[in-house]
Each structure stands twice: as structure tokens, then as C-alpha cells.
N, C-alpha and C positions, 0 to 999 in steps of 0.2 A: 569545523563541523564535527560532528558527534558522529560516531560510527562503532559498529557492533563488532568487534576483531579478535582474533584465536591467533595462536602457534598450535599450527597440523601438528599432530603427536607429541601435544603437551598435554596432559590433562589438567583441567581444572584453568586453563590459561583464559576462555572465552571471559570477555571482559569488552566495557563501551568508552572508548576513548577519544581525546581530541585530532582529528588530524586534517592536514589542508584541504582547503576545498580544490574541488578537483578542476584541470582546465582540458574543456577540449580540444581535443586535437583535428585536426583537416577533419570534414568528414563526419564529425560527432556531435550529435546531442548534448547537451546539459539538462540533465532532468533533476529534479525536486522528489526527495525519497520522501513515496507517500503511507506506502504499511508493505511488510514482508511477513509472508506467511513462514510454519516453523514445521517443517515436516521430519520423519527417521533419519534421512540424512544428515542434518542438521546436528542431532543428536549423535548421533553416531562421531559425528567430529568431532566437538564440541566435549563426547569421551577419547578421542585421540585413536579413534579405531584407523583411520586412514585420514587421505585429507596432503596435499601439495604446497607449497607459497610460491609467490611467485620469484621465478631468479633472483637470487642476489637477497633477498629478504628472507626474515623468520615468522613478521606476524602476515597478517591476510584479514581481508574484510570479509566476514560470512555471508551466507544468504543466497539463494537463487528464486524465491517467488518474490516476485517482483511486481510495485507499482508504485508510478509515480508519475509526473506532469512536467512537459516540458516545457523548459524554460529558455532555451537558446538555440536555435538551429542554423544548421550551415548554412551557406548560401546556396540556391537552387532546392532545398532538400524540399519534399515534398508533407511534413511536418510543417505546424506552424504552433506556437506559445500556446500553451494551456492545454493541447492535445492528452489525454490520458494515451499513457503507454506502459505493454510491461517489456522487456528485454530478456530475448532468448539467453540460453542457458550456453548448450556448448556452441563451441568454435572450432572448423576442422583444424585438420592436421597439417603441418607447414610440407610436411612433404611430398603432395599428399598422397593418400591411399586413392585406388577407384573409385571406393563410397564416396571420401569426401572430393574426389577431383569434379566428381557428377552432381554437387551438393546432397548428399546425401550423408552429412556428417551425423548424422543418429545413428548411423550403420558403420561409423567410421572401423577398419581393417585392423588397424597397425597399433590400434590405442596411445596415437598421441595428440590427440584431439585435449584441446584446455577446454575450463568450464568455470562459470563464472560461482565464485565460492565456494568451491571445491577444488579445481587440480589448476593452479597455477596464474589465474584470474581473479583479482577484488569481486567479492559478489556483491549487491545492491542492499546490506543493512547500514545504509546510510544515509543523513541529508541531503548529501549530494551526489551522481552518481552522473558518467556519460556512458554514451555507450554508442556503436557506430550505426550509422540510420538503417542501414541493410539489415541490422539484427535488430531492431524495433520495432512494436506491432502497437497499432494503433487500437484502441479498445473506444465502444461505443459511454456517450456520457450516464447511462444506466449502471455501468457498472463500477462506477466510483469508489462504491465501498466492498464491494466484492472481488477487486479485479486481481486479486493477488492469486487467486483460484485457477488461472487461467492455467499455470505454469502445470498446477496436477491435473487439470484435466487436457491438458495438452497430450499427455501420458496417455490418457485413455483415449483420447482421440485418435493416436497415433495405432492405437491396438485394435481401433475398431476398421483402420483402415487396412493392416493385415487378415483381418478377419476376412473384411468382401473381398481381396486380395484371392487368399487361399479359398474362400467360396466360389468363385470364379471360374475355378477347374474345371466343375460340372453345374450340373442345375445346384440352384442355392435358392430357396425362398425358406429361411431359418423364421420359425413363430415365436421360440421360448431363447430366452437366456439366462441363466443361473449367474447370478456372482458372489462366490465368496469374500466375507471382511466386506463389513461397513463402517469403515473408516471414510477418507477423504476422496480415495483414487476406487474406491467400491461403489460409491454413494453417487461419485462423478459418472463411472462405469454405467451406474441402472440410471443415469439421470440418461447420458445417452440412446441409452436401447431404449427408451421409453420414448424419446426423441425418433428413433426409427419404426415404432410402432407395433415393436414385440411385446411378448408378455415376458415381464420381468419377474426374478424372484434372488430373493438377495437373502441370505442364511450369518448368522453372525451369533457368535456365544454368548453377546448380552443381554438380559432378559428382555421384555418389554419396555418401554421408553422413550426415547429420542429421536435413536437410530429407527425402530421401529415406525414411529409417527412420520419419521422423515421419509421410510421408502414408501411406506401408505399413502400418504400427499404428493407421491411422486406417480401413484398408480400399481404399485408394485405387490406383491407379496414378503414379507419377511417372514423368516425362520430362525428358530431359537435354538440352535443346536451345534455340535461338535460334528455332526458327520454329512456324506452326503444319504443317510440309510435312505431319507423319504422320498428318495429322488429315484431308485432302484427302479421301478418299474417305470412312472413317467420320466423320460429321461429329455432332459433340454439338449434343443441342439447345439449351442456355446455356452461354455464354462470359460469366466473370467476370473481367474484366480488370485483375489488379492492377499489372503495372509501371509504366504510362504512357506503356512505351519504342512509340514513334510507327509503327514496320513493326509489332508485335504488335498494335496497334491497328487496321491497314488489315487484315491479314493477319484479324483476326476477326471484320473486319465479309461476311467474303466465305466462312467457313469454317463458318456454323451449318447444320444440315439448313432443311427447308420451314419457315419460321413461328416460325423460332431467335429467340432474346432475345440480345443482348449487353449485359450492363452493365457501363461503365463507369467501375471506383474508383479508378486510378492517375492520377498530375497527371504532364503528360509535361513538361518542361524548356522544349522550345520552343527555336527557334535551329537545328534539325534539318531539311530539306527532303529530302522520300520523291517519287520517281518514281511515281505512280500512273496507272491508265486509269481515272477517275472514269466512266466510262460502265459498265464493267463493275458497278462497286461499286453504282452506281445500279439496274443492272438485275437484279442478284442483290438486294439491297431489297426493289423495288417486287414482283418477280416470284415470291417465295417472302413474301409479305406479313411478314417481317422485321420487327423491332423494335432498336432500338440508341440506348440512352438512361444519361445519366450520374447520379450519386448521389453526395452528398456529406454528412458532418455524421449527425446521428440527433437524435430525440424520445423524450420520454418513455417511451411502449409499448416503444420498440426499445432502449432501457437495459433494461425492465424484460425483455424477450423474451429479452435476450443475458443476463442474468444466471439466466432459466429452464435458457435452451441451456448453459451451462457447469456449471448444477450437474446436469443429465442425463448432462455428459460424465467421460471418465475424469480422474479428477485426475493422476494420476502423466503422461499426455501431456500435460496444461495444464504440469504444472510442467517440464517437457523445454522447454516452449516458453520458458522463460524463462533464458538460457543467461547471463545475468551479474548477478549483483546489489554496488550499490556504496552504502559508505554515504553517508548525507550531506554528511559531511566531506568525502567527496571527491566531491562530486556530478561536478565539473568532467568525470571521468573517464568517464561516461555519456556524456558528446557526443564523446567518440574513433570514429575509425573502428575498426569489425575487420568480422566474420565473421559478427556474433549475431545469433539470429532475435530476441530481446525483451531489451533493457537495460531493467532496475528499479533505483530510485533507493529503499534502508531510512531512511525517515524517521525512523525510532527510533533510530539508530547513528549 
């Protein structure tokens, strides 16, 4: 079989080569690689910035959004052939911590949690792929072509469930949500709150276009802008921070009304140093009893929650969201820069 494979901390090694089809073991699936979505992470390895193989080996198969159709199941498993499924990401820890002792490995303690195409696990850019039935999640046949989306909005899902979490303290009936970056995990973001019935507003430095059209069709408001200035006075009460870019960061820790949530989900580069009045930021905090907490990674519930939320949504804007698909053979061409909200890699082509 054809499969998309790196050496962590090589650059320039990402390359698609032959290797055996894989056999399951007690327990596991045999699925059929159907499209793998290409998100920063990806790229991030694929430059050698981090990235694990697993024991005893050099290369590794990439990829962690996943989908595909299964083709061979255990005995008793509650799967049967042809089922669409995607396959979670990580896997706790062998030791484990209390996060993962309690399933709770998104939260994993001790960071030795593996993860599939990333630290120490084959990830799923391949023809063939198994994976053990307890970490697969069955997806409705709606989402055939989209279903590789699940894995980033499982992210979001995961943030929206700290959110009512942390709203829970006191009264919470939140009306407005701000998210920055409309990207993939932005886009997913406002598709949710619009799902919960808020009034959305998504802010992003690309002009009019796409992105645009896409949160408007979604109900939303967008904004063309670098700051949150227009947000000063009407102030939302959750900010979902998807760029990581480090002033949108300060700038929202100081912009939610009384008793605002800010999460979160962009990883900022670092290397950047911001002018701030840390007293300020402090006193807006402590003094509208604030909340400002990050989130990374998802569990199982929130695979299965993000593959409820996308088969509730409209399909025709899932599939806008995916603005390039390439095939295998040229997977290479997936990790170019351009413009796209979602590069998908056809594992079947």
C-alpha cells in the first residue's frame, strides 16, 4: 500500500511510499484510507520543528484527520464493513497519570501520552490503516466527503465543553461569541455557537471573500480587521481565540463583558515581545471575575460530539470549507502555502 511517511526532525524527508499492508491485531479494525485532512501540525513536522517515531524506527506515517471505511472487524465488535469511521488521535499514557487513569487523556499529566502521526504512533495517510474499535467513531453516511473535519472540530468541541464548564460557576446565559481566525478550527468555532444559538462574530485580516461568505451563510457577522478595537464598547461574552497572534491574545483578555470566558486554541510562535500594562489586564480579571484558559488535543465524547455537530450542519458549507483536494500521488502538494481554508489529501487517487 501507498502511504504518506517523514523522519521526525528531518527536513524535507516527507515523502509517499510503498509499505505493507497492515494486519490487525485482536481487537482492531481494518479500515480503507479514505481522505486525510492537512492542518499546522502537519506542516510543522513535515519542517522537522518536532514530531516522535515510533520505538526502534526512523520513519513514521503522518496524518491525524482521519477517514475512512471499514473493512474488517473483530469478532463481537459493534462495527460492521462499510461503516464510515474516523480514529481518535491520542492514546494515554501507559503509566498512567489520573487524567488518563479516569479517561481523560486530552488532559493527560505526565506527557506521555502517544498520538497517532505525531509522537510515536503511525498516523492514518494511508490506504490502509487499523486502529483499535474503542478509539473509533462511527460517522453518519452524510458525511462521506467531509468527514475528515471531524478531528478539528472535535477541538472545538472540546472548548465549547470547558466553556459551559467554567459557566457553570454562576448564572451563565452568554448571547454573543467573538472568534478570532477563520481558519478551519475558527470557522468550526462559529459553526458551533451558531449551533447553540448565539450571536456570532468571527474577525479575521482577510479582506472580503470566502471566509467572509462562509460565516454570513453561517449567520454570523465577520470582521476585517487586525484588532479587537470595535469590540471595546459592545463587548462579547466568549472570545475564542484561534490565531495565537500574541496582541489578539492580550487584546482579549481585556475585551470580554463581566464574567467573560476567553479560550484559548491558537499556538502563538513566540519570539514576538508586546508592550503591555499587566496591572490593567490584572484588574480587568480579577474585577469582572473573568476566566481565560487554554485547550488543546480532544477525547473521545468530543470526537463523538463534533461528528453529532457536523451531521446537524449543512453539508454544502462543510464542503466550501474544503477548498483543495489533492491526490495521493501528489500529496507533496498539500503542504505548499496558498490561501485555503482546508487542504484534503484523496487517499484513494
Amino acid at each position: 500500500m501507498r502511504a504518506l511517511t517523514f523522519t521526525p526532525g528531518s527536513k524535507g524527508s516527507l515523502d509517499v511510499r510503498e509499505l505493507p499492508d497492515p494486519e490487525p491485531a485482536k481487537g482492531e479494525l481494518l479500515i480503507q484510507g479514505l481522505a486525510l485532512g492537512i492542518c499546522g501540525t502537519d506542516r510543522e513536522l513535515a519542517a522537522a520543528e518536532y514530531g516522535w517515531p515510533p520505538p526502534g524506527r526512523d520513519r513514521m506515517v503522518i496524518g491525524h484527520e482521519s477517514l475512512g471505511r471499514v473493512l474488517q472487524t473483530p469478532e463481537g465488535s459493534a462495527f460492521s464493513a462499510g461503516d464510515l469511521v474516523v480514529g481518535v488521535v491520542r492514546r494515554p499514557d501507559p503509566v498512567p497519570c489520573g487524567a488518563c487513569r479516569r479517561g481523560e487523556f486530552d488532559m493527560c499529566r505526565n506527557g506521555r501520552y502517544t498520538e497517532r502521526g505525531i509522537k510515536e504512533i503511525d498516523g492514518y495517510a494511508s490506504e490502509r490503516w487499523t486502529i483499535e474499535a474503542g478509539y473509533a467513531v462511527r460517522l453518519d453516511p452524510s458525511l462521506e466527503s467531509v468527514g475528515m473535519l471531524v478531528e478539528p472540530t472535535s477541538v472545538v468541541a472540546k472548548a465549547w465543553e470547558q466553556i459551559d464548564r467554567i459557566g457553570s460557576r454562576a448564572w451563565f446565559e452568554p448571547r454573543t461569541v467573538l472568534v478570532t481566525g477563520a481558519g478551519p478550527i475558527g470557522l468550526l468555532a462559529a459553526l458551533l455557537g451558531r449551533q447553540r444559538g448565539l450571536e456570532v462574530h468571527v474577525l479575521d485580516r482577510a479582506p472580503a471573500g470566502l471566509k467572509s461568505r462562509l460565516v454570513t451563510d453561517l449567520g454570523g457577522t465577520y470582521h476585517s480587521a487586525s484588532s479587537l478595537e470595535a469590540f471595546a464598547k459592545a463587548k462579547p461574552d466568549i472570545i475564542i481565540e484561534c490565531t495565537g497572534a500574541g496582541q489578539l491574545v492580550i487584546e482579549a483578555m481585556m475585551t470580554t463583558a463581566a464574567a467573560g470566558i476567553v479560550c484559548l486554541c491558537g499556538l502563538a510562535p513566540g519570539g514576538r515581545l508586546h508592550r503591555v500594562d499587566a496591572g490593567v489586564i490584572n484588574r480587568d480579571i480579577v474585577l469582572e471575575n473573568d476566566v481565560v484558559f487554554g485547550t488543546v488535543n480532544a477525547n473521545l465524547r468530543h470526537f463523538r460530539n463534533a461528528a453529532a455537530a457536523l451531521a446537524e450542519a449543512d453539508p454544502g458549507w462543510l464542503e466550501r470549507l474544503i477548498t483543495r483536494r489533492v491526490p495521493l500521488d501528489r500529496a507533496l502538494d498539500a503542504f505548499e502555502p496558498g490561501d485555503d481554508v482546508k487542504v484534503v489529501i484523496d487517499l484513494t487517487t
